[in-house]
N, C-alpha and C positions, 0 to 999 in steps of 0.2 A: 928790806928793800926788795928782795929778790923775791919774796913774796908775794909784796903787793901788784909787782910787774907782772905776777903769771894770772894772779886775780885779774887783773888789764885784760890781758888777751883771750882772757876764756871771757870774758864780759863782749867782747870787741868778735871775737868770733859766734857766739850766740845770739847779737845783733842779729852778722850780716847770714846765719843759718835762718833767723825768724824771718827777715827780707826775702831772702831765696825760696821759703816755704810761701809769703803770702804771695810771691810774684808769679808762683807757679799756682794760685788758683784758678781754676776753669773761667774765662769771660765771654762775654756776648756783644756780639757785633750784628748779631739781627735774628729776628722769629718768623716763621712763615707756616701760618697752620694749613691745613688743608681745605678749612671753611671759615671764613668770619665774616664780621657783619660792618666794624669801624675799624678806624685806627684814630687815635689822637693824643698827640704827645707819648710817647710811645706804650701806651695803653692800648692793648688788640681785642675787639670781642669779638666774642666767639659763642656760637647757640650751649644753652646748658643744656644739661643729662645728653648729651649724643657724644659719639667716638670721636674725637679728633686725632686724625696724624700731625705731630708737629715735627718741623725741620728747623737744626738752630743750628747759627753759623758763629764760629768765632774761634779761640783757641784753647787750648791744653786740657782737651776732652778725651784725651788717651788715658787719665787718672779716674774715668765717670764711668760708673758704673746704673747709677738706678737716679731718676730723675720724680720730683716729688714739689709740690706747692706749698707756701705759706701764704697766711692772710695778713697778716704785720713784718716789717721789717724790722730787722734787728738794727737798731742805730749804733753800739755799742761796738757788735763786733760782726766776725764773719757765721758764725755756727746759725744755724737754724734748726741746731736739732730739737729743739722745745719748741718751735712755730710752726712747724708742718701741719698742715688742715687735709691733706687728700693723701691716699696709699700712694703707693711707691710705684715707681714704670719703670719697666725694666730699659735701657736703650739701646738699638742695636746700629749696626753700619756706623762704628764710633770712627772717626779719624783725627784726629791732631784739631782741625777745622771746620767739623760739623760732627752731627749726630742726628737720631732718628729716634723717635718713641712716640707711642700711641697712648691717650690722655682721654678721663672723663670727666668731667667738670661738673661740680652741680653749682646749685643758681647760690648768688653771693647774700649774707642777710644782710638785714638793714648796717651792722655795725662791722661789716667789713668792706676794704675798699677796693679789695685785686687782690687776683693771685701772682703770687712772686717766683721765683722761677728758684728750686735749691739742687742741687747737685751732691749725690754718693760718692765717697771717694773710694776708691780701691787703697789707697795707702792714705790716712787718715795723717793729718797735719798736727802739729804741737804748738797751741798755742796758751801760752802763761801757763805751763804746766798740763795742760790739759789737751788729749786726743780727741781731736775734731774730725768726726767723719762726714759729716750733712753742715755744707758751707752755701751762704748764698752764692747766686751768677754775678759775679764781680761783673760791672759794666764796661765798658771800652771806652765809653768817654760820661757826658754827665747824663746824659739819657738812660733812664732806668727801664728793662723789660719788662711787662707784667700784662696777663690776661684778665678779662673782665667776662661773666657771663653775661648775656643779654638779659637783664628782666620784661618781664612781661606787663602789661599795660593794668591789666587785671585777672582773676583766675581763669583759668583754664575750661572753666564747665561755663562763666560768665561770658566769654569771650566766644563760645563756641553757641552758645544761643542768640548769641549777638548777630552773631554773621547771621544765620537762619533767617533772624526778624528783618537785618540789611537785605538778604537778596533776596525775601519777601517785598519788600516797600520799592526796591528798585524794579521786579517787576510790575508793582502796581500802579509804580509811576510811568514806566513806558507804554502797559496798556492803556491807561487813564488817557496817557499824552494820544495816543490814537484812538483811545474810544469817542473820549469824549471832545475833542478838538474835532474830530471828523464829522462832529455832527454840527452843523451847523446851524444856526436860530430859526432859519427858514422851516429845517426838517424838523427839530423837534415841537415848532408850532402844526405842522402838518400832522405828529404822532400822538400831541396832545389831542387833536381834535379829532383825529380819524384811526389812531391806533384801538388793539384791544384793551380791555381794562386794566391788564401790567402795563403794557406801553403807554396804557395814558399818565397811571401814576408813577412811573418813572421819569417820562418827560416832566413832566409836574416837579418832581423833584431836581430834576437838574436843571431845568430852563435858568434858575435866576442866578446860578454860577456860570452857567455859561453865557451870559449877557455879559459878563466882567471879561470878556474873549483874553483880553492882553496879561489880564493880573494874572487869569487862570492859568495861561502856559506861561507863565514865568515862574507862578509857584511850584508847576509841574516839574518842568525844567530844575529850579534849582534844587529842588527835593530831590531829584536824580540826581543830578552831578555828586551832591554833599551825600546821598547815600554811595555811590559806587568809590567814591574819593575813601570814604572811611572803611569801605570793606576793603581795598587795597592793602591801607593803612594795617588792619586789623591782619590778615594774611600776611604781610610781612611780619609781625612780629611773634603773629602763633607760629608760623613753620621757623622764621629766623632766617630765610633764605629770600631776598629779593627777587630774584628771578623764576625762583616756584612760589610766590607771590604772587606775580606777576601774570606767571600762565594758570595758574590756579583762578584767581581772579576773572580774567579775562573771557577763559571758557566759562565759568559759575555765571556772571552775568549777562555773556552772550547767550546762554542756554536759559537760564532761568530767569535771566533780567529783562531778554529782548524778543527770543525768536516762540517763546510758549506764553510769556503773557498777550505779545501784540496777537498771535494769531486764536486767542480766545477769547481776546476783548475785539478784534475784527469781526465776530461774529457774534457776541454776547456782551459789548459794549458798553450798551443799554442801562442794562439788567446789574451788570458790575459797577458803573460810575452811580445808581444810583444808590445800591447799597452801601455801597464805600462812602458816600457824599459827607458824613460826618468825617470822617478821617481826612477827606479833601480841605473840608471847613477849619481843621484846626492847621493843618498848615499851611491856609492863606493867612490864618493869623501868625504863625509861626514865622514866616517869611517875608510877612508886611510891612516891616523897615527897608527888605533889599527891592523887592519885588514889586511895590506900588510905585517908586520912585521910576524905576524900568518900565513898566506898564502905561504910566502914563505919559511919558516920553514917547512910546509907541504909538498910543492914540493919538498924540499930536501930530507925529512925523505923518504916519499911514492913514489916519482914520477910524472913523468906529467901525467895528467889523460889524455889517450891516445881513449876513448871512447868503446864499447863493441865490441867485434872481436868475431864470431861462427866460432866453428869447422864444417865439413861436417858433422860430426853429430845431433851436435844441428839446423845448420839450415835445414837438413833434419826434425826435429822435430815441428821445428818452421813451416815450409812452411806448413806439416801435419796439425798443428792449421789452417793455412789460411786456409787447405782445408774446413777443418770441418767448417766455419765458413763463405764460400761460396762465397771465395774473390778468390781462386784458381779455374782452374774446373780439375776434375781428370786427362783429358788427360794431360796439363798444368804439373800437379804435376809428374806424370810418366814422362815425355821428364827433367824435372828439375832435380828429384830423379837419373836417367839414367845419366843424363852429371856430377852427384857431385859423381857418383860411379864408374865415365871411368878409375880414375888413382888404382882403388883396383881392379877389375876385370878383369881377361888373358883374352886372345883368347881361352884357352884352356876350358873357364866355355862356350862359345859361337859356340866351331866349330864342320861341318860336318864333323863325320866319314868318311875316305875314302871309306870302306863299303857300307857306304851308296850315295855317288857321284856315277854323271855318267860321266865314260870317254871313249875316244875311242883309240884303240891302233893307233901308229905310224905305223901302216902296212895296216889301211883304205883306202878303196877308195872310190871316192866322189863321188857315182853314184847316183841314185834317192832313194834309199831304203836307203842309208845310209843319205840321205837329209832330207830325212821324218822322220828318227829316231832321227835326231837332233832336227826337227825342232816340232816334235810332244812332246819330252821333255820340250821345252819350255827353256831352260838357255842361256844364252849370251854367258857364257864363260864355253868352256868344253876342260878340261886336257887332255894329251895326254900321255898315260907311252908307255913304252919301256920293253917287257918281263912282268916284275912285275910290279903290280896297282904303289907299292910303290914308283915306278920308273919312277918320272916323269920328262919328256923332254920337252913339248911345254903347250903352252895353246892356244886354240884353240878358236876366239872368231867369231860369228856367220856373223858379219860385212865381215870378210873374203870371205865370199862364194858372195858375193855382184856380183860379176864376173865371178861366176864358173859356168859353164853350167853341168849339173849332164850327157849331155851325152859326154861329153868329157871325164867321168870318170880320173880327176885328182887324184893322189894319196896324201894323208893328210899330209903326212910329206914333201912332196913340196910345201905346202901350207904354213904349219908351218916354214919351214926355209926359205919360202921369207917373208914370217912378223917377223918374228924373236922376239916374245913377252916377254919380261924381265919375269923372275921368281923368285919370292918374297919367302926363306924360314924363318920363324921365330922362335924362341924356345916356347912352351906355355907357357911358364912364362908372355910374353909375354904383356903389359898392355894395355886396350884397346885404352886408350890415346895417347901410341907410335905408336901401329896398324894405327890408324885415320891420326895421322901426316905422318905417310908411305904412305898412300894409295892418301893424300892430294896431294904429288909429282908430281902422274900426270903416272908415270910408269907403274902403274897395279890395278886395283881394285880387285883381287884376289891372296892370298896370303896363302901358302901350311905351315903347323904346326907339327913339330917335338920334339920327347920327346927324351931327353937322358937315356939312358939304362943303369944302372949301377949294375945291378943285375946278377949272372952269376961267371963264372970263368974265363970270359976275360976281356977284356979292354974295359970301357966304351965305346957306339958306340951312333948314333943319328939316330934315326926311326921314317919314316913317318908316323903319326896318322891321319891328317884329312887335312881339308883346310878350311878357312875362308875367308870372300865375304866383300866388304863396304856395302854391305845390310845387311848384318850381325849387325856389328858393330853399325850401324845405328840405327836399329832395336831395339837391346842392348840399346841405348842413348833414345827414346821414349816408350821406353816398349811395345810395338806392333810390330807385322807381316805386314809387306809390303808385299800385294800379287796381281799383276800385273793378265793381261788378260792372260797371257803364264805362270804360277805358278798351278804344277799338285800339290805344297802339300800347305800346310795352315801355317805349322810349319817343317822346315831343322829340326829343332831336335831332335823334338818327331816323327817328319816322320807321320803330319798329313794328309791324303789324302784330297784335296781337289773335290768335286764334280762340276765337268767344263765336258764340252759339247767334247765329244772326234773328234779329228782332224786328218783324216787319206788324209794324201796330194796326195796319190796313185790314186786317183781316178783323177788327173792333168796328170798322166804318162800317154798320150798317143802314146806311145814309139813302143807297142805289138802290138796296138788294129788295126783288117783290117777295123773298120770306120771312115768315113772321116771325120776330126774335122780341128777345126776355129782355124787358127794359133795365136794363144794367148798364152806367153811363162806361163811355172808352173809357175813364179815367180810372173807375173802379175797375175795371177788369184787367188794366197793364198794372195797377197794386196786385189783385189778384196773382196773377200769372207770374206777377214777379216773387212774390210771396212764397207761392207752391211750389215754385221752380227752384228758387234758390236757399230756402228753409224749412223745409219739409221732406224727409228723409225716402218717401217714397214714391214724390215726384220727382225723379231726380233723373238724370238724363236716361240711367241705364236702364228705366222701369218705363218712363213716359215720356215721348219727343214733344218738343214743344208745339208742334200746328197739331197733333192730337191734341194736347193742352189746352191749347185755344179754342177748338172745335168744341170741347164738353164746355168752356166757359158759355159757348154761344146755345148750349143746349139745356132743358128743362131743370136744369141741376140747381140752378137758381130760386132759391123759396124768397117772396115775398111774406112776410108777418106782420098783421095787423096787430096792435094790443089788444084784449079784450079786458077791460075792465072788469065785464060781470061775469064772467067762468073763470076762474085761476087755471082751471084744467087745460082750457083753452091755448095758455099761451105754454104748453110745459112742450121742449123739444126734443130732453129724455127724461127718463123717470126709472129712478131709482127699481132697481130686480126686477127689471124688465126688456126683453132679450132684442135687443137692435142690431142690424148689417149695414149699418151707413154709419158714415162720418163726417163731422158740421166742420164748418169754417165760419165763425163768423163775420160778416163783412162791413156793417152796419149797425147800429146800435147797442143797446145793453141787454143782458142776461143775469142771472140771479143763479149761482150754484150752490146747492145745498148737499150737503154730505151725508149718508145717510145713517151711520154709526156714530160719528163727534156733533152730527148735530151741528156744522160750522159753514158760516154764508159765508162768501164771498163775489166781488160781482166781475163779472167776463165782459172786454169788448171789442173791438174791432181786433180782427186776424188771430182770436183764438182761436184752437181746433181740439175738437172732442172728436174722443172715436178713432184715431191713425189704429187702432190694435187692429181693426176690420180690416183694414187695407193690407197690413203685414200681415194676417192668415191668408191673406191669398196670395200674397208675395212666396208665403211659407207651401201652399197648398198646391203650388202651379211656378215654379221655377222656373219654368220652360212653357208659352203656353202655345209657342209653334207645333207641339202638337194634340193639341183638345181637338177633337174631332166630334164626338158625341155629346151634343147642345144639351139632351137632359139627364145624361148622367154628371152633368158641368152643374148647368144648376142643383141638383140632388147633390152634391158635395159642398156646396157655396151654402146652400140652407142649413145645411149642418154642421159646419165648421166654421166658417167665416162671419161672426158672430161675437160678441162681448154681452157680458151681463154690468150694467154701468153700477154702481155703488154709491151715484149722486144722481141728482135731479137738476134738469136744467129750465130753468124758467124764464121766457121772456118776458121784462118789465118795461120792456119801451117798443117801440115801432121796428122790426130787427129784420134785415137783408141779410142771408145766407146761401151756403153752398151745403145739400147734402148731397153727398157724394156714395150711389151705396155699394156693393161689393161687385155684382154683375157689372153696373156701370164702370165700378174701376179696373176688372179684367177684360171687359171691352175696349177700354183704352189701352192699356198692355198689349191685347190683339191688333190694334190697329199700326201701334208701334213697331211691329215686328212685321206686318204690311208697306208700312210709309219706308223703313228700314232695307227692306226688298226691293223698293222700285228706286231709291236712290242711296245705294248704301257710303259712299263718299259725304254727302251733306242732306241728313234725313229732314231737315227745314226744308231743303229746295223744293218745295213741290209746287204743282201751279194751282191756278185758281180753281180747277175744274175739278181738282184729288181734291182741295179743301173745302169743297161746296160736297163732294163726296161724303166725307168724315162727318161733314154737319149732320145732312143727312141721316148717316147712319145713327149717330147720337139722337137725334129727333126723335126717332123708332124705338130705339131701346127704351126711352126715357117715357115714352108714351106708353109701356107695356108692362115695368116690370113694377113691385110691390117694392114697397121698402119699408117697411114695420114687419118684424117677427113679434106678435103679441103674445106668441108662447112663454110662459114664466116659471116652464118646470124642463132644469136640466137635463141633459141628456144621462 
């Protein structure tokens, strides 16, 4: 008995020694690493391969020495020294209550579930016999502690080309979203038709995605969101930190998502949405369950987007920018400005006062003073009243007189009722745009402008104010004055004078005069003079004033030609290597030129001129000829120089009126110039009748004296 009693108590006290050993294992009342990512049931993760500090809180951690993980729990017992998966950490700042140790973690495989939390002891435990140093963290209650590494989505070099392709596509979506949105159908019909040959074929290519306006920036749209959403996605789970996720993300797409694509496709738009356009194309299909549904709820609500339409005023605005910016050139923009103003502006902002018109009454006759008066005004079309200005019957255009010989003194209003000229009145309201389409008709290019009177104590009435011209209107469309070689003013409406060379045709009348002049009609001699004066190089003001001008027209210079049938020789007026000082003007009929090396005809007629070379050696020979003094060392230098050898033949084939003009004669006129220029140097026209009867004179003489064929045919 006394035996089995003591077996009792050593039974009974090795109990309650195994109780007091497992009651003293180390437990956990909570983990707190320095970094993790979840928590759930109290599983913590935490990023693999990096350093964690962990902090764990609970009690009888004064027996802990080195802290270490397992992947399996022991269901059996406390020991873990067979299930440890990671080295040992040493722990330090141990107290009763907590502890400290720093931890590496790698990533967990497919066939483990967590890491388990085991404990070193410093004084190893006895349990069934056996010394236990590596015990799991007894729990506190039924919540078990344990870490989890964070796995990753997919590998590491996968994931990292990933992002690359992400904030590639998200910047190509927010360029796209402003390349190609900003341009709208208007412009790229404008690029297609008037771009270079890239821009044509790139509009080309993108016009018929961008007619889809709503699907397009919806596909745009969602392709960005779902790209930048998964690059997020992706950055958190490469770094394993949210919040450097976050700012990682943020700047990556604000730099390379937003602020370098938009500002490359702002300027290269074009050129990128159409190369990209196959990539556009698969994800409108890619998106076309979310994106069409949206899209066409849009076109319903807003409308088709029908592209940007300018009023005249903005694109007046707009065209302004091109100027400034050196795409337009001002006159460009004035003729543009002018045609987008034709439908707001009357006749009435554009016409001449009748005040200020010249007309002639229906009681004129058409003798030579009333000829000159027309024809020194300078206008095509001149009205005609009856009684009062405001009363007008005909118009009168200068074409008319084409046939009238001024001494048959025809009367104006036989003139006028055999052309019978349509008369245009309009009210000033008038738009210039209706004006243009009126005048476009073909009826009349002047048209007469009338205001309604309603002022007064009668019945309204309609009063003639002015008339307006399609040079007018014209003018009006370009913003400039047209002003021809017959225009005495600058500006019809401010009635600016212009300074032109004054034209007095009286000096052709030689109607009165008892000297005998070269039948050459006025008609032909104001072509003439106008001819030599204003296209002809060395009749030009600074060489020859015009009443000399006109004094050689009135002098021998004038050759009549008969044809002669039966002499060819007869009718030749140069001939080839054969040495001439004069210069022809055709004025009348036809000529035959033959070339004397090619052998090539061709035929000459009215207002050719052979021979100017003669003229410019004496322009060349005599620069100055204020002062020739010595008459035959003048000629002895004119015979000798002032000369051409012609290299064609000129032959008259019909009845032929000319001017030869020969070298003495045209540095006579030079002298005379430099004369008429001395006695009136302000206005060398002004002279009187008694200097121009003068100038004849002297012409007359000259002309009756000098030789004009050099037949010499052998060089000097």
């Amino acid at each position: 008995m006394a035996m089995f009693a003591k077996l009792k108590v050593f039974s009974i006290l090795f109990i309650v020694h195994q109780c007091v050993a497992v009651s003293e294992l180390p437990f956990i009342t909570g983990v707190l690493p320095s970094e993790f990512n979840a928590v759930s049931d109290g599983v913590i993760e935490v990023p693999a391969d990096k350093t964690l500090h962990l902090y764990i809180y609970g009690g009888n951690f004064e027996n802990v020495k080195y802290l270490s993980f397992a992947t399996t729990k022991n269901e059996t017992g406390v020991s873990c020294d067979t299930h440890r998966a990671t080295t040992a950490s040493e722990v330090r700042n141990t107290t009763s209550y907590s502890l400290e140790t720093s931890v590496r973690l790698r990533k967990l495989t497919s066939f483990e579930s967590a890491f388990y939390i085991c404990f070193k002891l410093v004084k190893p435990i006895i349990q069934n016999n056996n010394s236990i140093s590596w015990v799991f963290a007894a729990p506190s209650n039924s919540t078990v502690f344990a870490l989890r590494t964070a796995s990753t989505i997919m590998p590491l070099w996968l994931q990292i080309i990933l992002i690359i392709v992400l904030f590639f596509l998200s910047g190509l979506f927010s360029g796209l979203n402003l390349g190609l949105m900003a341009l709208d159908k208007t412009e790229l019909k404008i690029i297609e038709t008037a771009g270079d040959p890239d821009e044509k074929r790139y509009a080309k290519a993108i016009r018929p995605i961008r007619e889809k306006g709503n699907l397009l920036l919806c596909t745009i749209l969602l392709g960005n969101v779902t790209v930048n959403t998964t690059l997020t996605i992706l950055m958190d789970n490469l770094t394993g930190s949210g919040l450097f996720a976050v700012i990682a993300s943020t700047l990556g797409i604000t730099t390379f998502g937003e602020i370098l694509p938009q500002a490359i496709c702002s300027r290269h738009g074009l050129a990128i949405g159409a190369k990209t356009i196959w990539l556009t194309r698969f994800f409108m299909v890619l998106t076309f369950p979310i994106a069409f549904p949206i899209s066409f709820m849009l076109d319903k609500m807003l409308g088709e987007d029908l592209g940007q339409v300018y009023s005249k005023e903005k694109l007046g605005v707009l065209l302004m920018e091109q100027q400034n910016a050196g795409l337009v050139a001002p006159d460009e923009m004035n003729i543009i400005a002018g045609a987008l103003n034709m439908s707001t502006k009357t006749v009435g902002d554009i016409m001449s006062p009748l005040s200020d018109a010249f007309m002639l009454p229906n009681t004129a006759i058409l003798d030579f003073d009333t000829m000159n008066e027309i024809f020194s005004h300078g206008f095509t079309r001149i009205p005609v009243y009856e009684g009062d200005r405001k009363n007008i019957k005909a118009i009168l255009n200068v074409k008319d007189l084409g046939f009238i010989n001024a001494d048959d003194k025809v009367p104006l209003a036989t003139v006028c009722t055999f052309y019978n000229r349509s008369i245009v009145v309009v009210p000033e309201t008038t738009s210039l745009e209706t004006m243009l389409k009126e005048f476009r008709q073909g009826k009349t290019h002047m048209a007469f402008v009338e205001r309604l009177v309603t002022g007064g104590q009668g019945d309204p009435y309609r009063e003639m104010i002015g008339l307006v011209t399609l040079e007018d209107v014209i003018e009006e469309i370009i913003q400039a004055e047209i002003v021809d070689e017959t225009d005495i003013f600058t500006d019809n409406t401010r009635r600016q004078p212009r300074v032109v060379r004054k034209t007095d045709f009286r000096v052709f009348n030689t109607s009165n005069s008892d000297k005998p002049r070269h039948h050459l009609s006025p008609q032909l001699k104001i072509a003439a003079l106008r001819h030599l004066a204003s296209n002809v190089e060395t009749f030009k003001d600074e060489y020859i004033a015009l009443s000399v001008l006109q004094s050689m027209l009135n002098s021998n210079v004038v050759i009549h030609h008969v044809f002669n049938s039966r002499d060819d020789n007869a009718n030749i007026i140069y001939k080839a290597s054969q040495w001439a000082n004069y210069a022809v003007l055709i004025l009348q009929g036809r000529a035959l030129v033959e070339t004397s090396n090619e052998k090539l005809l061709f035929e000459a007629g009215p207002f050719m001129l052979f021979g100017e070379t003669v003229l410019k050696y004496v322009n060349d020979i005599y620069p100055e000829v204020s002062s020739l003094k010595d008459p035959e060392l003048q000629s002895a230098q004119l015979a000798a120089r002032a000369r051409f050898l012609p290299d064609y033949t000129v032959r008259a084939v019909t009845n032929v009126e000319y001017l030869r003009i020969t070298a003495e004669h045209y540095l006579l006129a030079r002298r005379l110039t430099v004369w008429v220029t001395q006695l009136h140097p302000q206005d060398p026209e002004a002279i009187s009748p008694s200097q121009q009867n003068i100038l004849d004179d002297v012409f007359d003489a000259q002309s009756a004296s000098e030789g004009v064929v050099m037949t010499s045919a052998t060089p000097e």
